[in-house]
N, C-alpha and C positions, 0 to 999 in steps of 0.2 A: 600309392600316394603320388608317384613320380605322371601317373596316367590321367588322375584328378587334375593335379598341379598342370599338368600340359593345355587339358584341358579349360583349364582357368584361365589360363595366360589368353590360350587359343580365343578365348571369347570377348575377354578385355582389349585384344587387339583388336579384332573385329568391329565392338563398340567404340574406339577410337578412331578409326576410321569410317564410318559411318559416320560418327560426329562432324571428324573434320569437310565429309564430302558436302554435309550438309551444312555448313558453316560455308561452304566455295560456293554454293547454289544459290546460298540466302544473296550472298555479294553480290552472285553473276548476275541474280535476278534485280535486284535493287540497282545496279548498273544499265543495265536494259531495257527498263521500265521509268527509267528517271524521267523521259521525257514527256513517257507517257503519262503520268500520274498527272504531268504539271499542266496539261493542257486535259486532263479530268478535272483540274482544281479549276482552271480559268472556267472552263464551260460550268462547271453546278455555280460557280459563282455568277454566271450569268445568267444561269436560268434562276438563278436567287432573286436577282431584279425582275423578273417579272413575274413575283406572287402577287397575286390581289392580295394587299393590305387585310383586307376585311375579313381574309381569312387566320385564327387563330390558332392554328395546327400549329406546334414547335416545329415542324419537319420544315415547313415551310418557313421561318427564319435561323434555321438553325445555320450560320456559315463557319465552317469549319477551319481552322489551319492547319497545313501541313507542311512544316518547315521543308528545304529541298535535303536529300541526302547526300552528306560528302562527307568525305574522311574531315575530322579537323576535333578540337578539344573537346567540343559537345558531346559528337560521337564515344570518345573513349571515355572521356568523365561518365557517361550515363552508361555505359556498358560496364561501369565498374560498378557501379554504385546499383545497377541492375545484377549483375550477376552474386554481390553479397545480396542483396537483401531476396534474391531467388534463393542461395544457399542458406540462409538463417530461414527465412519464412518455411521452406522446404521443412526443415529439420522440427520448425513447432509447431508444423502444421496447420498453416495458419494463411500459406500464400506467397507472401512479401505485397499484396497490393496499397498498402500501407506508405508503401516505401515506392512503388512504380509512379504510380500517381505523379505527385509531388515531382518526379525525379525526370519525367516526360514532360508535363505543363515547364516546373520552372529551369531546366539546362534544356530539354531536346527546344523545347519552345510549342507543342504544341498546346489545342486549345481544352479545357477541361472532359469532353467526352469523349474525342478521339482519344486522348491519353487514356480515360476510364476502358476504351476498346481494345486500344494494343494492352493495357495494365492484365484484361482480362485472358487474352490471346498468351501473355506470358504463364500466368498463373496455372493458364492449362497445360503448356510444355510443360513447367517443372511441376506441376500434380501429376501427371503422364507419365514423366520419366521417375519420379519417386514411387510413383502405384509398382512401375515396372519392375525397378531394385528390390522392392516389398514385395515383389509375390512368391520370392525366392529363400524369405524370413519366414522364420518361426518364433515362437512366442518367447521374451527369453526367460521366465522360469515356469511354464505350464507347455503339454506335446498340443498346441494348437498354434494356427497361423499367427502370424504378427498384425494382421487385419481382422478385425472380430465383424465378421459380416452378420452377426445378427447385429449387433448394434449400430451396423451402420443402415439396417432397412428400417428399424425404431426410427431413426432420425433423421433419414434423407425425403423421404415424403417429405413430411413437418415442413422441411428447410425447404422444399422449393416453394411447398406451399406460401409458407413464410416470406419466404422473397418475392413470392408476384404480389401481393397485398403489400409490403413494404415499401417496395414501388411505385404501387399507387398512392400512399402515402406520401413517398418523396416527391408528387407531385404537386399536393396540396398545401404539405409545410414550405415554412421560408426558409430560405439560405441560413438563417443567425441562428433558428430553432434546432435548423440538421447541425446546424458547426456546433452548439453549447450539447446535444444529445454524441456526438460523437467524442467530445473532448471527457464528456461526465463519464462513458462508458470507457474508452480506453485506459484512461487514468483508475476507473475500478477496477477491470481487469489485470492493467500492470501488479496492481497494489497485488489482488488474490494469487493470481502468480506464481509473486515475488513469496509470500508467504509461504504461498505450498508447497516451493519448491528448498526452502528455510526448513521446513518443517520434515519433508522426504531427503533433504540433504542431513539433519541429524538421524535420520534412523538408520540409514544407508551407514552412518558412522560405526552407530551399536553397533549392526550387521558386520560390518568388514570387522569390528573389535573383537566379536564374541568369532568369527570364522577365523581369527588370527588364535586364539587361543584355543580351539577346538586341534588347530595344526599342531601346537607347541603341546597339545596333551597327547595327539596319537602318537609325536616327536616319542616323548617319554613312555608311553607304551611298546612300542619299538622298540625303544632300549632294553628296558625291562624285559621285555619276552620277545628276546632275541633267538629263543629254539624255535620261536612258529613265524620267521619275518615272510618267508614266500608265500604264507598262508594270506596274509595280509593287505602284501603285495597282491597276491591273486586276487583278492575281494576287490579292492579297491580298483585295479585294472579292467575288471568286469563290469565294478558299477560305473567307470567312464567311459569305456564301450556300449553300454547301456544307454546314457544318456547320448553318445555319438552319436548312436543308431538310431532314437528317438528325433535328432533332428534331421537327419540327412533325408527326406523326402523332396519328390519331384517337385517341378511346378506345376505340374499337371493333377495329383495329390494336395497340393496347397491351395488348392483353388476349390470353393465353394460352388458349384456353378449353380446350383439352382437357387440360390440367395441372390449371386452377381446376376444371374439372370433376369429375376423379377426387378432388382434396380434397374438394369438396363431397361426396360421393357418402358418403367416409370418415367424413365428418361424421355424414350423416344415417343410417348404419350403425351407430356408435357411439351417438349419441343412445336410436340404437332399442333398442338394447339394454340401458343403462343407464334408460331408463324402464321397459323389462318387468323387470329387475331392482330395480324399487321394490315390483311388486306381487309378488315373490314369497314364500316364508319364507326367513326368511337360513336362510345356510349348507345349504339343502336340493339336491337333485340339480340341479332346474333353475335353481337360485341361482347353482352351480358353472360348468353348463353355458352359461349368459348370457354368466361372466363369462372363461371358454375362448374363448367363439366371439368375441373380441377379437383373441384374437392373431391365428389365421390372415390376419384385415382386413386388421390393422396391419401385421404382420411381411410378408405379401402383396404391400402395395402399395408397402412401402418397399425390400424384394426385386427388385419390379418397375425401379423405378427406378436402383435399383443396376446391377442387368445391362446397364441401357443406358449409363450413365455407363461399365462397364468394358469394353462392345462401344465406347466412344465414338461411339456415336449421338446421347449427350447429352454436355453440359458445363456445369459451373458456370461460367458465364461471366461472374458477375458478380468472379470472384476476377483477372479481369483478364489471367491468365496465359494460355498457348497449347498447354497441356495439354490432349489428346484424350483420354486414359484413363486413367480411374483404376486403381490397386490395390488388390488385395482388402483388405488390413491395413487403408488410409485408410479405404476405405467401409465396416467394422468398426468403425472409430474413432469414424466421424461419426456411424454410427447408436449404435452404446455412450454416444456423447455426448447424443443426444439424448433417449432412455430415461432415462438420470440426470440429466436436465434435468428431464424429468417427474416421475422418483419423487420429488425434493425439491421440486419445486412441489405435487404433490401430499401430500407429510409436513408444509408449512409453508404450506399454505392457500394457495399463490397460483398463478397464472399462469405458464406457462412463458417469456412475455417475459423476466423478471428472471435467466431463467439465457442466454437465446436471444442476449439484446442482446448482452453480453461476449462469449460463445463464438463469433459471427459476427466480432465485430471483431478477436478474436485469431485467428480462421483466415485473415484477411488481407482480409477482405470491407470493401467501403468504407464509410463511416458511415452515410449517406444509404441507403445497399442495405439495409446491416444493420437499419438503423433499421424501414425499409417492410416486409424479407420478416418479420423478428421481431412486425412489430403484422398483418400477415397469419396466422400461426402462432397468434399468439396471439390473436385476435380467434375463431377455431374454437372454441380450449377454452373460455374464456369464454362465450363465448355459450350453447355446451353446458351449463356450468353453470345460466345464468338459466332456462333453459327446466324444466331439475331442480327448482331452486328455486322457479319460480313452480307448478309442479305439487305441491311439499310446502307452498305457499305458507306461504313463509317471510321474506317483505318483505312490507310493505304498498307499493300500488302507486301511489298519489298523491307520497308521498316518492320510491320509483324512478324516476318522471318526471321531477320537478321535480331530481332529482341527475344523471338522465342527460343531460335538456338542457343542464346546466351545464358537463359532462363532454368535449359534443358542441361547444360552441361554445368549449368553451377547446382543446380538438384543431385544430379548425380557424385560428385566433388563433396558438396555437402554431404549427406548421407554415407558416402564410405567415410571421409574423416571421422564424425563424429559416432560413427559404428565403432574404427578405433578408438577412438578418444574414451569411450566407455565400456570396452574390454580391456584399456592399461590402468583407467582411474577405478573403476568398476561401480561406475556411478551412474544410473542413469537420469538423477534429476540435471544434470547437465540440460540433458533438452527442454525443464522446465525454466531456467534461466534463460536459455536463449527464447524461447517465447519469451520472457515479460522483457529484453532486449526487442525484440520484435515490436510488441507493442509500445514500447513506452517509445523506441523513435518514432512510428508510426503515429504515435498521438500528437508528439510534437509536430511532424510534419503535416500533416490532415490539418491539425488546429493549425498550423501558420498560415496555410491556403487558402483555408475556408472564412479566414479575419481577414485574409489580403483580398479576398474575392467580394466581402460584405463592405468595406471601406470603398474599392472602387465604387460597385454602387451604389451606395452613400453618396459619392463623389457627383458620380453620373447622375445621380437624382434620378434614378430605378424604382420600382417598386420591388418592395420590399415585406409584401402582406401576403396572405394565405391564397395559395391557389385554388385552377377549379379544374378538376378530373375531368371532365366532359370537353374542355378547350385542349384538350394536350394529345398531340400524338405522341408514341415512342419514336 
């Protein structure tokens, strides 16, 4: 024990200084660079004055802000108010972009996409460093991971599929259309939640009621047959050495790799193709063709996995039940669900977390499960993004450091607290609360930007009508 514990210590120091070295690096760099970025900013802004008009590319009037970086209240207000909503988001799997957003446009002062860039640049640190702490979890009452990688290859296709069609969506809807679809769905998912986690917080009660009385009758048996107590003693010592040994497993052991594989693989397919679809002309042949050769990937690999789920070769195991095969209708269902996970993370700028977290928890999947396969899932699309973004370089990268270390060490922070927090209450709908906290600030915030963003132009006399896909670059 004394060898483990050494052990332990030995590597939580490690991680702490790792942290802090990269936390000196993000500053040094952001110090270093200050000057540079700022005459990055003057020149795009002058090559901004000399588009031809007539051309109706966004790339082409998109002018960016980049507020300057210096110590002073912005800075530490946002880095607080970033590192809680990395620590909650983290925990419900869900992101915190919700809360980035809102929290870069209106204290750092950037302008809505850059914020949407560093937002996504964070989400990926703390899905990174929470995938990380997770791969070292087990499931807390079945001998499997705390990541159910079949269900996360069911529904990662879907979602990115989901999010590039969503996107082009969000090109054609109006501002007022995405704010009233964004305020209707957070506020439903708060609500669902709120409920289920009402609903898994009574049971949890039974549970802890009837395991309190189960104590207080072995108590009395004990007493009672007090000639056989070492016998009891020994049972009982065996079967918690038993479940001991059932979790202490490697990382190397906890890791799926040929499931994490094929995700991976989707990834760097998708990637590949969404960058050659930057250098093309929109809406041209091979525009088209990029954005086709998605589906077969996507539809492919989650095809794949379906057949096996309904040969029962595979199972969602994390759903606890002793179902060997599924039904065609169900795995229609799940995939339909996760496709429309995407197209609205994709119509409302964010991450498939935010639709992933709930629909896990209401398919009956445990909090903790739900929680780790959702920031798996979503940690993919994400990161996809930043690699987009950093190639239209659309953040500056001294601030995306210095946000994402914050991002990374409040993920980690998060996640051991409330690891505690639900081994002393022994409750894990805790994490279902904090999602629908997650969301319901998130909604508020989202909906106040998105009404302040629609009044300006109102104001400005903007249009304000439907768009047209073929005028618009990313």
């Amino acid at each position: 024990m004394a060898v483990h514990g050494s052990k332990r210590w030995a590597v939580k120091w490690v991680a702490e200084k790792v942290l802090v070295a990269f936390l000196l690096v993000s500053v040094y760099v952001a110090s270093s660079q200050q000057n540079t970025d700022q005459k990055t900013i003057s020149s795009a802004s002058n090559e901004t004055k000399g588009v031809d008009t007539k051309a109706h590319h966004a790339e082409g009037f998109y002018k960016h802000t980049w507020p300057e970086m210096k110590f002073g209240w912005k800075i530490i207000v946002g880095s607080i108010i970033g590192f809680l909503g990395s620590a909650f988001g983290t925990v419900g799997g869900v992101g915190g972009g919700g809360i980035f957003v809102p929290m870069l446009t209106l204290i750092i002062g950037f302008d809505a996409r850059s914020a949407t860039a560093i937002s996504k640049c964070m989400i990926t640190g703390g899905a990174g460093a929470t995938i990380f702490y997770n791969l070292k979890q087990r499931h807390p009452t079945l001998d499997m991971p705390v990541i159910d990688y079949d269900l996360a290859l069911l529904f990662q296709p879907m979602l990115m599929l989901g999010i590039s069609i969503g996107v082009a969506f969000n090109v054609i809807f109006p501002d007022w259309m995405l704010t009233a679809l964004l305020i209707v769905v957070f506020i439903g998912l708060s609500f669902n939640a709120f409920f289920k986690g009402v609903k898994t917080w009574k049971k949890e009660t039974i549970v802890n009621k009837e395991a309190r009385q189960n104590v207080r009758l072995n108590d009395t048996e004990r007493t009672g047959n007090a000639a056989h107590p070492q016998t009891e003693e020994t049972a009982n010592e065996s079967h918690t050495n038993t479940n001991q040994s059932r979790k202490k497993v490697s990382v190397i052991e906890n890791i799926y790799w040929k499931e994490l594989g094929i995700l991976v693989s989707v990834w760097i397919l998708i990637l590949a193709l969404q960058i050659g679809k930057n250098y093309t002309t929109n809406c041209s042949a091979l525009y088209w063709a990029l954005n086709l050769l998605q589906v077969p990937i996507t539809v492919g690999t989650t095809v794949y996995e379906a057949v096996l789920l309904y040969k029962g070769k595979r199972k969602i195991a994390s759903k606890g039940d002793q179902q060997t095969r599924w039904r065609v209708h169900q795995l229609i269902l799940y995939c339909t669900c996760g496709i429309i996970a995407g197209i609205i993370g994709g119509l409302l700028g964010l991450g498939g977390g935010f639709i992933l977290g709930p629909l896990f928890i209401g398919l009956g999947i445990h909090p903790q499960v739900a929680s780790a396969t959702s920031t798996l899932v979503m940690a993919f699309s994400a990161s996809m993004a930043v690699v987009e973004y950093y190639l239209l370089k659309r953040f500056p990268v001294p601030y995306a450091l210095y946000f994402v270390a914050i991002a990374t060490a409040a993920a980690l922070v998060g996640q051991h607290l409330v690891r505690k927090a639900i081994a002393i209450l022994g409750r894990a709908s805790v994490i279902i609360f904090i999602l629908t906290l997650t969301l319901s600030v998130s909604a508020v915030l989202l909906g106040g930007v998105g009404i302040a963003h629609m009044i300006q132009k109102i104001e400005n006399k903007e249009y304000m009508g439907f768009g047209d896909l073929c005028t618009y670059r990313k």
